[in-house]
C-alpha positions, 0 to 999 in steps of 0.5 A: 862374425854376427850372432844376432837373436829373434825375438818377436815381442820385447819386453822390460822384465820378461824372462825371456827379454832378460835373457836375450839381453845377458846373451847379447851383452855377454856376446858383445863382451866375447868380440862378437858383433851382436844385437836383437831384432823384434816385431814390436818392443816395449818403450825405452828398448830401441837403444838395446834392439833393432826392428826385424826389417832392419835384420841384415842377411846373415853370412854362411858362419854367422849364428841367428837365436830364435827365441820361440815362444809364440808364432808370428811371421819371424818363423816362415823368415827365419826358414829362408835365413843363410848362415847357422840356425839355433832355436831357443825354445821357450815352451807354449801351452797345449790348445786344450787348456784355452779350448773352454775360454778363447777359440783365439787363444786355441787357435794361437797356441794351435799354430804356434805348436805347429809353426815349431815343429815346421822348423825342424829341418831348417834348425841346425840347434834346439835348446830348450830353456828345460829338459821338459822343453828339450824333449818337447823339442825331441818329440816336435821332430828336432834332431840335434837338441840340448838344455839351455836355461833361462837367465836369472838376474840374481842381483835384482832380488837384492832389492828393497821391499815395499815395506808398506805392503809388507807390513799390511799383509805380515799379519796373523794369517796364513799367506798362500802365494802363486806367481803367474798368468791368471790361466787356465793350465795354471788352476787357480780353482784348485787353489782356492779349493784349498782356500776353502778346505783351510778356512772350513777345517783349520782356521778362518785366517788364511789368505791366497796371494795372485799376483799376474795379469788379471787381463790375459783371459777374461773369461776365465777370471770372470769364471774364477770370481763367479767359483769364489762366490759359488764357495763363499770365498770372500775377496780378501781371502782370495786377493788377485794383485794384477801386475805389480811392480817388483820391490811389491812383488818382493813384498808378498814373497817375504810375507807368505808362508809357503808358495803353492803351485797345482798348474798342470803345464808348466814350461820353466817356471820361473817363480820356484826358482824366485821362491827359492831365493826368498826362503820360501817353502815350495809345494808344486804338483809334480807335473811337465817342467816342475820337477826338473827346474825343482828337482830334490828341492820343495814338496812335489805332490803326485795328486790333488788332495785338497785336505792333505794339502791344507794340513801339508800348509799348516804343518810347514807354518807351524813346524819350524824344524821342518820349514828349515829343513825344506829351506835348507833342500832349496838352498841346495837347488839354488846353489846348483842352479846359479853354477850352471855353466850356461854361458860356457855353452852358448859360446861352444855352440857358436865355437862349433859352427865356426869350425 
């Protein structure tokens, strides 16, 4: 029996290229024949995949996982595959949020929304990597619909930090950190209007750490360094990173004081949960997917009150009590996360069909 996966656009550290790995090898290691077949793939993958035209026609038990996160020409194919249907449904943002900045990535987004919903009569399984994704999945027109998380490689985080980089920004300041694509449902600007209430309020040392691809939308970080400007923000105050390597990455998790999220869309959210291995307190504006991957753990905020969120940073900074006791509610969560039984799942799922 074949379970092969789809995955449009490859990629080494991508969450969703990790997963697709652990689920083949974990596959292979269950006596399944399996493999993933993209349209494009980052170099040093092709020992670990196959390109979509070579995707043999699957026979009536065989099981395909379509790793949906953005369209492309797999999802008119995958509609015509034999065999058994699941999708994993990695969430894509409303066209809404890009409308100001990129007709294309309205458009793109626009059609992907679209392209999901078209599979539901062709899907015999949609998995969400959230319960906020799971009922998008609902609503999109899914019938049979479940949760099935990303996959983390915990051992990654073991790694040695960058200690120069370390050390540079272990200083005196308050280090505020946000993880992700410089976009505009992610709303850096409401970040950086914290950054002004802190600096005028607080204290002049305070320090917004963005690490995420500066490129993904131009015109909107364009926006952001012209709005930093128009608020007197200096660039060391505001340090966008661009894409780094992970031992930096790590760098800037363990020298930052708290981890502040105010997106507005968010499918998984990966960072929380990365927060919550180094020990770093969460606030997150309680929206979409946050409070299901954080659940008790963390500070959700219902609204964006820059002021009480400037004193909320400095409170956990300067309360050790309290800092431990929102580090210990994160350990909780963590723990529960790392024991979910995922892959105890997916094989009942492909147990299922085979019946």
């Amino acid at each position: 029996m074949r379970v092969n996966q789809l995955v449009p656009s490859f990629h080494k550290g991508d969450a969703i290229g990790d997963t697709a790995l652990h689920i083949k090898n974990f596959l292979l290691s269950q006596g399944f024949q399996s493999n993933i077949y993209c349209l494009e793939r980052d170099q040093g993958l092709e020992d670990q995949s196959e390109l979509f035209e070579n995707l043999p026609e699957p026979d009536k038990k065989d099981v395909t996982l379509f790793h949906f996160a953005l369209p492309s020409p797999m999802t008119d194919a995958f509609k015509n595959l034999s065999g058994q249907k699941i999708i994993i449904y990695h969430n894509i943002t409303p066209p809404d949020f890009f409308e100001e900045f990129s007709e294309e990535m309205a458009r793109i987004t626009r059609l992907g929304r679209e392209q999901i919903a078209a599979l539901a009569p062709y899907t015999h399984l949609a998995l969400g990597d959230s319960e906020y994704n799971r009922r998008e999945l609902e609503d999109f027109g899914f019938k049979q619909t479940d949760v099935f998380p990303l996959f983390i490689d915990f051992e990654k985080y073991k790694k040695p930090v960058n200690s120069f980089v370390y050390d540079l920004y272990n200083d005196d300041r308050t280090n505020i950190l946000f993880v992700g694509r410089i976009v505009p449902n992610k709303k850096i600007e409401d970040l950086i209007r914290v950054v002004q209430y802190y600096k005028k309020f607080i204290s002049p040392l305070i320090r917004l750490i963005i690490i995420g691809k500066t490129s993904s939308l131009p015109k909107y970080y364009q926006a952001l360094i012209k709005f930093m400007d128009k608020l007197f923000i200096q660039p060391d105050e505001v340090v966008f990173t661009g894409h780094i390597p992970d031992s930096e990455m790590f760098s800037f998790y363990r020298a930052s004081d708290v981890f502040l999220s105010l997106s507005e869309h968010e499918g998984f959210g990966l960072p929380f949960i990365e927060s919550l291995i180094f020990d770093l307190p969460v606030i997150a504006y309680n929206c979409t997917a946050v409070p299901y991957t954080l659940k008790e753990a963390g500070v959700l905020v219902n609204s964006k009150d820059f002021r009480k969120l400037g004193e909320l940073i400095h409170k956990i900074k300067e309360d050790k009590e309290l800092r431990k006791k929102i580090v210990q509610g994160q350990r909780h969560r963590l723990n529960e996360f790392k024991s979910l039984p995922s892959q105890k799942k997916l094989l009942k799922y492909i147990e299922d069909f085979a019946t």
